[in-house]
N, C-alpha and C positions, 0 to 999 in steps of 0.2 A: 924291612919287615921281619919282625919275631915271630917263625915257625911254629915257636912251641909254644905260643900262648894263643894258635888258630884250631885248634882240637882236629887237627889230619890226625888220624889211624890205621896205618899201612896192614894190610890184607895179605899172608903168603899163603899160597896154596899148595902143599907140598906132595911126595907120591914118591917116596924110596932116595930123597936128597941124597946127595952128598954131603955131610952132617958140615964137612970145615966150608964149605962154599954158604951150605945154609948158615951156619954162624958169622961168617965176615957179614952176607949179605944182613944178618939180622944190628949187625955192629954198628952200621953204616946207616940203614932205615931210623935207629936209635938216636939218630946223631938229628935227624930231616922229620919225624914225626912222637908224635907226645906217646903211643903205642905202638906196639906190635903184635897184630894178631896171627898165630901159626892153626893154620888148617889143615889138619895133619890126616892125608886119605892114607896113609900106610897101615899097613898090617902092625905095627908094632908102636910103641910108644916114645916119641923125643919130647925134650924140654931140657930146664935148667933155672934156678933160681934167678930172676928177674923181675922187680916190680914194673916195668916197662913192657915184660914180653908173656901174652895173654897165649897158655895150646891150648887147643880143641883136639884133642887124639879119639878121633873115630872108629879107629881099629878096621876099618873096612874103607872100600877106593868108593866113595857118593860120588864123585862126578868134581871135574871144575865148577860149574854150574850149581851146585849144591851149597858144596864148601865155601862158595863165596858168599851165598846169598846168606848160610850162616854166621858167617866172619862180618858180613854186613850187619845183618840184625840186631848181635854181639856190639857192635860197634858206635852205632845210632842209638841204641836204648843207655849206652852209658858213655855218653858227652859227647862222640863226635860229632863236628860241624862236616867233614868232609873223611872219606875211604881213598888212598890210595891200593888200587890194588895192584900184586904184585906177581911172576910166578917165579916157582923153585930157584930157576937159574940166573932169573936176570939181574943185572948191576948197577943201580941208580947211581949217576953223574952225583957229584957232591951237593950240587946245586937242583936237584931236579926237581925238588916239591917246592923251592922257592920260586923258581920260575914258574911251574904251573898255577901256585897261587898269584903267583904274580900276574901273569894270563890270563887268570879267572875275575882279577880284582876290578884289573886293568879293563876289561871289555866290556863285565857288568856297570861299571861305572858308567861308561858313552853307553848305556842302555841296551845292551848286545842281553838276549835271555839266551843265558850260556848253563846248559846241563852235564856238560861232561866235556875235559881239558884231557886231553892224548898227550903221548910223550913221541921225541924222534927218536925213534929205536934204531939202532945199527948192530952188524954182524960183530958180535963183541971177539969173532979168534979174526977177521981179517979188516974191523975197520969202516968198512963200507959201509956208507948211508943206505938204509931203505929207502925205496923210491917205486910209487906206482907204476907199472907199463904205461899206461894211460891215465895220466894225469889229471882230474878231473875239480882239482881241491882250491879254491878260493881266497886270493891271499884278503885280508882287513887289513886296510891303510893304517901307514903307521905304524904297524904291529909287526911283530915277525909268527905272527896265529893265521891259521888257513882254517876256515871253515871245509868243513870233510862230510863224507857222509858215514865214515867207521873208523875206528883206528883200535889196534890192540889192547885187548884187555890188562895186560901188564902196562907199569906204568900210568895208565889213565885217573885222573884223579874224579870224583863223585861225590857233589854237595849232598846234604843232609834233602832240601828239600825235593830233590829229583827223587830220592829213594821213596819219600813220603809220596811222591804221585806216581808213581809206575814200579814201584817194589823193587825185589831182587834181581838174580838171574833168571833164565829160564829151565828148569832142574829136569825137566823134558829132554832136551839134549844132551845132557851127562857133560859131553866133552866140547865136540867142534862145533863153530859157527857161534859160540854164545856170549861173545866180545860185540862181535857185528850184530847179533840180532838185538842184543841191550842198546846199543846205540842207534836203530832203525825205532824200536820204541820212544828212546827220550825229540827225535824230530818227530814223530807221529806226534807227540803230544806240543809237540811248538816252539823245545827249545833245541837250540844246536851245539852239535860237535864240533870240538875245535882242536887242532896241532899244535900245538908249540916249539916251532924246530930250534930251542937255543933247552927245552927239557928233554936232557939226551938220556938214553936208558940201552945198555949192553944186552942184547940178545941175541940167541939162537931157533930159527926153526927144523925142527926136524934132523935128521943126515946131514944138513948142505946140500948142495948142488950134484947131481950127475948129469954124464952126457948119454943120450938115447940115441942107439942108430947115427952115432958121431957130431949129428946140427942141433939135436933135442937137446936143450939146458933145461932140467925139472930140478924141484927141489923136493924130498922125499922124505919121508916120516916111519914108523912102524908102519909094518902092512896090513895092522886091523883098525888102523885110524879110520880106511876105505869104508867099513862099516860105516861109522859114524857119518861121514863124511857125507858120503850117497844118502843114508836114510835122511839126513837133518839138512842136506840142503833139499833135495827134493820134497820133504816136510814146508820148508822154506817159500817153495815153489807156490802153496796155497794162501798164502799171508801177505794181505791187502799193502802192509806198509811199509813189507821188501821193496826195495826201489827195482825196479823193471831190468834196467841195463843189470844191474850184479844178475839178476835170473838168466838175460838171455847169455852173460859170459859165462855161467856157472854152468847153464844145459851143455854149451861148448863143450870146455873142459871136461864135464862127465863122461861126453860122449867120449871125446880123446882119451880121455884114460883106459875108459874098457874097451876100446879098441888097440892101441899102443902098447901099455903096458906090459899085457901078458905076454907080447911077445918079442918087448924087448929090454925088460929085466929080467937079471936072473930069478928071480923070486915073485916072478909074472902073474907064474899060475896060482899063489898063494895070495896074492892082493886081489885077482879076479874073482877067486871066494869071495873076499868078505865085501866088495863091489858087490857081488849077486845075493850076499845075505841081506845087504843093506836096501836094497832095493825091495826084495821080497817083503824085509820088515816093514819098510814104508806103508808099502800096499797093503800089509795085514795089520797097520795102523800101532805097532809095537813104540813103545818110547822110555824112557830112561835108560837102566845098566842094562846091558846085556851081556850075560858071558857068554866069553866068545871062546871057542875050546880052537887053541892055537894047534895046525899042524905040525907034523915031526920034520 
């Protein structure tokens, strides 16, 4: 298969990069897709002569959710057939958009209505495969594609016509949850998400891992992710074609959090603000940016 005569247009969404990480990674998407589009939410302005590499410099942080649905727009109105989207840090496998096309081709064909092709992501400083706690994903005979009901926004590749029936991101959430709620939309409308565990993609979430009160293994992010976090899945909470189980594990978790947390991270009581901002906002119905004025 010829990549660069299938109109993919790789998506970065950027937010204070590391300028040589964003450069390799831009070197490399060059190499896998006919554009490059940079979505640049910094304060300040990157780029560089390239007929291949398209910036959007916003000069202000719109959201993932934003920045992408612009880099999409950008994207579909001049020639792409498919977006890969991408974020700051991650490291597409050489082969990663040939396999996903190749995934997409392959499934479409045996008549599979496939709206969105995921990548296997793994912990790019130690190797390790991502892997659900609870496994719920469907393998397709033959194939090495599991039908999912979410997979991460990075990596994930997006035909042209799925944009055409259900649009962008959701620009309501700014940040969290809006990988998963795009992909709860494309089944609402009847087609599915699919894995590809041979389209491998180098990432990180958050910190990594700590241990809580010695048995807790969490993995941990800034502490005003919590905002988001709270308000937009409990937003979540009210929307018909959230699948049920992600609600009843998510109320879980919420709960565990703001009970645990505060009191056994160091920077407890700082994440239990913006849990109780996040909340609050829910309830007084608040959605997009919010500044969030960080304690000392």
């Amino acid at each position: 298969m010829n990549i660069s005569h299938n109109g993919v247009y790789s998506i970065i969404v950027t937010y204070r990069p590391i300028m040589e990480d964003l450069y390799q990674q831009i070197e490399a998407l060059k190499l896998q897709t006919d554009y490059v589009v940079v979505c640049n939410n910094s304060s300040y302005d990157i780029g560089f002569e390239d007929d291949k590499v398209i910036f959007f410099n916003f000069r202000d942080n719109l959201g993932i959710a934003k920045a992408q649905s612009i880099g999409m727009k950008w994207a579909f109105k001049n020639g792409a057939n498919f977006v890969l989207q991408m974020d700051q840090d991650s490291v597409p496998d050489n082969e990663l958009v040939l396999n996903l096309l190749s995934s997409y081709s392959e499934l479409t064909a045996q008549g599979y209505k496939i709206g969105l092709v995921g990548s296997q992501d793994y912990d790019k400083d130690t190797g390790v495969m991502s892997k659900a706690i609870i496994d719920k994903s469907k393998k397709i005979e033959n194939t090495n594609s599991f039908i999912v009901s979410n997979v991460l926004s990075s990596g994930s590749l997006i035909p042209q016509k799925i944009y055409s029936l259900i649009g962008g991101m959701d620009d309501s959430l700014f940040i969290d949850i809006v990988d998963f709620e795009y992909c709860w939309r494309v089944i609402d409308n009847d087609y599915l998400v699919v894995k590809n565990k041979d389209a491998l993609l180098g990432h990180k979430l958050g910190f990594g891992s700590v241990k809580i009160f010695l048995f807790f293994t969490i993995n941990i992010g800034e502490s005003f992710r919590h905002y988001y976090q709270y308000r937009n899945i409990l937003t979540m909470m009210n929307r018909g074609y959230v699948p049920l189980s992600w609600k009843i594990t998510q109320l879980i978790k919420l709960i565990f959090k703001i009970i645990i947390y505060p009191i056994g991270l160091k920077d407890g009581k700082d994440r239990f603000r913006y849990m109780r901002m996040g909340i609050k906002d829910y309830l007084g119905g608040k959605k997009g940016c919010i500044l969030i004025q960080k304690s000392n």
